[in-house]
C-alpha positions in Angstrom: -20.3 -21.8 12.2 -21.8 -25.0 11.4 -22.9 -25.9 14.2 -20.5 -25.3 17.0 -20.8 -23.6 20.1 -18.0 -20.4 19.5 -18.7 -17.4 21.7 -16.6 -13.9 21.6 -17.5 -11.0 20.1 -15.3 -12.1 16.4 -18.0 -14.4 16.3 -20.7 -12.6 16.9 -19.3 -11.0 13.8 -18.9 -14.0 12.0 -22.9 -14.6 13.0 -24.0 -11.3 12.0 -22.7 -11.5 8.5 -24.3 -14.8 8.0 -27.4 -13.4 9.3 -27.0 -10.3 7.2 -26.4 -12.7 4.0 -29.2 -15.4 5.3 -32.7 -15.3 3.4 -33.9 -12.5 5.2 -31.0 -10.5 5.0 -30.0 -7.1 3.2 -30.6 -7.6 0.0 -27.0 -5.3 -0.8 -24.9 -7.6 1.1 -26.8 -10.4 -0.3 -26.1 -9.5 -4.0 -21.9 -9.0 -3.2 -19.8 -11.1 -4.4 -16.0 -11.8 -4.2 -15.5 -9.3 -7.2 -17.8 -6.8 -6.4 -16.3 -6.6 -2.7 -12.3 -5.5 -4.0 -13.1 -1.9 -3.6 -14.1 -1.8 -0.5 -10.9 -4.2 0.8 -8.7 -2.1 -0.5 -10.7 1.4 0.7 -10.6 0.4 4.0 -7.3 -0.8 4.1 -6.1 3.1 2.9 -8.4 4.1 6.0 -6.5 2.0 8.3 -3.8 3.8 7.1 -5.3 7.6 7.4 -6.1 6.3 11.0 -2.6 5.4 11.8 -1.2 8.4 10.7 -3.6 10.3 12.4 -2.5 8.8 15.6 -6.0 8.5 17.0 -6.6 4.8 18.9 -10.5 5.5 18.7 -10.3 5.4 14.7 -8.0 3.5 14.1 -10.1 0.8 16.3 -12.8 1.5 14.5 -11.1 1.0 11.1 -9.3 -2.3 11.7 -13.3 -3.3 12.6 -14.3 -2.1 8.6 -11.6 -3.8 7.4 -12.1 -7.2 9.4 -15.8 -7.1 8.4 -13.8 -7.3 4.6 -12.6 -10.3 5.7 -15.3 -11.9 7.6 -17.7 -11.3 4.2 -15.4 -13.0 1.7 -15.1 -16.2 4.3 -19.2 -15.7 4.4 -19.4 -16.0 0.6 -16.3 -18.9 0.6 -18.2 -20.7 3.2 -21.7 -20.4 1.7 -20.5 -22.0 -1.8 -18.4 -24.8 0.8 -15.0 -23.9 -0.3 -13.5 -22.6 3.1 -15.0 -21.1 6.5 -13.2 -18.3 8.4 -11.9 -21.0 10.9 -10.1 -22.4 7.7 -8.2 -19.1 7.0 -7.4 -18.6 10.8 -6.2 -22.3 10.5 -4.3 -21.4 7.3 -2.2 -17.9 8.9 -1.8 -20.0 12.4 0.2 -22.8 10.7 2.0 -20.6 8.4 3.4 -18.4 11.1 4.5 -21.3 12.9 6.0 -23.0 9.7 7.9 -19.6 8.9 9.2 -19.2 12.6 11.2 -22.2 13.0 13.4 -19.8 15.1 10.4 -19.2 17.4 8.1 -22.6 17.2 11.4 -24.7 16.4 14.9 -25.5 16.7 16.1 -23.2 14.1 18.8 -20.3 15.8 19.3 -17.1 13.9 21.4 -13.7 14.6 19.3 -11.0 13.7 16.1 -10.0 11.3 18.6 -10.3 7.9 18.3 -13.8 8.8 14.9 -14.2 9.9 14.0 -12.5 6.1 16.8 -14.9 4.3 14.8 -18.3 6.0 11.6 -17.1 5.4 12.6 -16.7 1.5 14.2 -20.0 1.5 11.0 -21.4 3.4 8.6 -20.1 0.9 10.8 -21.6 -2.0 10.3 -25.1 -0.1 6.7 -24.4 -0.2 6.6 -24.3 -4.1 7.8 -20.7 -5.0 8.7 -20.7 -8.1 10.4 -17.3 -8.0 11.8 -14.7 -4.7 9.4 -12.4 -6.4 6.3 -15.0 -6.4 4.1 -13.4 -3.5 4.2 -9.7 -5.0 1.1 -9.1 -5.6 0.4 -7.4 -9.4 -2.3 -5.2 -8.0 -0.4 -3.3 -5.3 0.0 0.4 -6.0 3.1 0.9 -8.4 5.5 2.6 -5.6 4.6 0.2 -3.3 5.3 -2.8 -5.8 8.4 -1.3 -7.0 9.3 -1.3 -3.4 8.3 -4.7 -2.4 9.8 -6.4 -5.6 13.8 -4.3 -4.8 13.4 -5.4 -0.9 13.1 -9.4 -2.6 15.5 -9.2 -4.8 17.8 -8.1 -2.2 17.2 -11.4 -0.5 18.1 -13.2 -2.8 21.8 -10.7 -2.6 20.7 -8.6 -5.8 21.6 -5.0 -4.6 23.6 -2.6 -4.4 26.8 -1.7 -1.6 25.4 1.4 -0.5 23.2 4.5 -1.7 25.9 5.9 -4.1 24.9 2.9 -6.4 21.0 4.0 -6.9 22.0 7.7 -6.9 24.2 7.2 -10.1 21.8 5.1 -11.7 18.8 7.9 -10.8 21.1 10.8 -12.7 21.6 7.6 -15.5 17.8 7.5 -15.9 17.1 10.9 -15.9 19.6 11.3 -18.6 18.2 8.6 -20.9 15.3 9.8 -19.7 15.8 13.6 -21.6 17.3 12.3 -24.5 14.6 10.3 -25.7 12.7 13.7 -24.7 14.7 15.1 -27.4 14.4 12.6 -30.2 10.5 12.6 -29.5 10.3 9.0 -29.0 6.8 8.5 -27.0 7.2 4.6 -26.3 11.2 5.3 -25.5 10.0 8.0 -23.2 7.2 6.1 -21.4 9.7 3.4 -20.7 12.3 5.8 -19.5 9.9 7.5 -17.3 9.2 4.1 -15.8 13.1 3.3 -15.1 13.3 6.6 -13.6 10.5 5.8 -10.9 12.2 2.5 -10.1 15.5 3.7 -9.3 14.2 6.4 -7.4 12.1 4.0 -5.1 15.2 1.8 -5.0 16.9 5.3 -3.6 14.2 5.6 -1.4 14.7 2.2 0.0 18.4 3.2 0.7 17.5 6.0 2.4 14.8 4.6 4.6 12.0 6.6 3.1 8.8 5.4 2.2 8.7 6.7 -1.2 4.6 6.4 -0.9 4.2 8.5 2.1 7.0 10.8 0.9 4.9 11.6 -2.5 1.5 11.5 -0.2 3.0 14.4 2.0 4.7 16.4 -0.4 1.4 16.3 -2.7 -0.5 17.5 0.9 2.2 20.0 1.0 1.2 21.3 -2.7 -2.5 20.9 -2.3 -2.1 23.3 0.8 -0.1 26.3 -1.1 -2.3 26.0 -3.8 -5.4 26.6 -1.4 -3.6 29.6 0.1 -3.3 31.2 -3.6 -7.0 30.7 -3.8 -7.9 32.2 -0.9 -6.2 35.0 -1.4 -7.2 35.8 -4.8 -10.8 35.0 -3.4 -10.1 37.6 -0.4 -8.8 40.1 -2.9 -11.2 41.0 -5.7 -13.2 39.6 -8.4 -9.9 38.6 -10.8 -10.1 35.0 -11.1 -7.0 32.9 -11.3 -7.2 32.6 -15.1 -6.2 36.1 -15.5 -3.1 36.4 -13.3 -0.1 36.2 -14.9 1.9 33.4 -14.1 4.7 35.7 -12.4 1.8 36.6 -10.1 0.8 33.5 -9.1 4.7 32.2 -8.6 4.3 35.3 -6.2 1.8 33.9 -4.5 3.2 30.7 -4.0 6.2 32.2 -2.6 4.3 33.9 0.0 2.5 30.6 0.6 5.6 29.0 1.7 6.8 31.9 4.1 3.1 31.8 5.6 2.3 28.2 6.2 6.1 27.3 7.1 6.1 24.2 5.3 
């Protein structure tokens, strides 16, 4: 804190990481580095997440915590080597907020959040972007990305009218898609497979469905039919799953869906 009197429990945090990285520290969190921290930032952030969806205020609290202690460490390390304290990123966020609110902190008027999204691109390209898609980061997950980079574009008025223009170019993939099946072409396939994704994400966008938590619940929804099938052959006899016939087990499965309802 170098030196100034701060008091509040986010900097009690702030002291307690410097403590734990100080000479007599932990010796774990005095060997982490900026590097060696990126798993955990992006763990916790997914656990944010799971507490969200879980609805639950008491872990959900708990989580933002784990993932601000991310944040807190990486300004510890930052301020250690004098490149930037965590006053300097709060500094950072405060003035950008105000510089892309102009319709809040300043003068600017605007109709509705259309607007609010068209300024903030053409604020950001004041600031040095290069590109709308500058800002995307490469290492979000690739539904997410695909996502992110088709809500830019469309910013920028690179879309379509309405969701009959991604739905034709989903059955337009799909078909390039099977004929390069057909000819055997791996890298034509690979790429097609790709295209495929994209449009459908861009469908998704359309429809106001987050493609990422639609694939996360229907791969729950799997993963809990396939347990029931397991179960029951457990419950039933010493045959293991290898030896059912594959009409059996779509048996199965069908009774899984009448049983769990979903």
């Amino acid at each position: 804190m170098n030196g100034n009197e701060k008091t509040g429990d986010l900097y009690r945090l702030v002291e307690v990481m410097r403590v734990l990285r100080g000479k007599n520290g932990c010796p774990w969190d005095r060997e982490q580095n900026h590097e060696s921290l990126k798993p955990y930032m992006v763990e916790e952030t997914y656990e944010v997440i799971d507490a969200i969806d879980n609805g639950n205020d008491s872990e959900l609290r708990e989580e933002l915590g784990d993932l601000l202690l991310q944040i807190v460490f990486h300004a510890q390390i930052a301020n250690e080597e004098g490149r930037f304290t965590i006053d300097d990123v709060a500094r950072a966020i405060v003035a950008k907020l105000e510089r892309r609110h102009p319709h809040v902190f300043g003068e600017v008027s605007v109709r509705d959040s259309s607007e609010v999204l068209r300024n903030w691109e053409a604020i950001k390209k004041k600031e040095g972007k290069k590109s709308v898609l500058d800002g995307v980061p490469r290492g979000l997950p690739a539904l997410l990305k695909a996502r992110r980079t088709q809500e830019k574009v469309k910013r920028a008025g690179f879309d379509w009218k309405n969701w009959r223009g991604p739905v034709s170019k989903v059955k337009e993939e799909l078909k390039e898609l099977v004929d390069a099946i057909e000819v055997k072409n791996r890298k034509k396939v690979d790429e097609e497979f790709g295209d495929l994704l994209f449009s459908m994400v861009n469908l998704s966008r359309f429809l106001d469905i987050d493609a990422e938590e639609s694939l996360r619940k229907s791969v729950e929804k799997f993963s809990r039919r396939f347990r029931y099938i397991e179960k029951k052959i457990t419950d039933e006899g010493p045959k293991p799953m290898e030896e059912h016939t594959l009409d059996e087990l779509d048996e199965l499965w069908e009774e899984s869906k009448k049983v769990l309802k979903s």
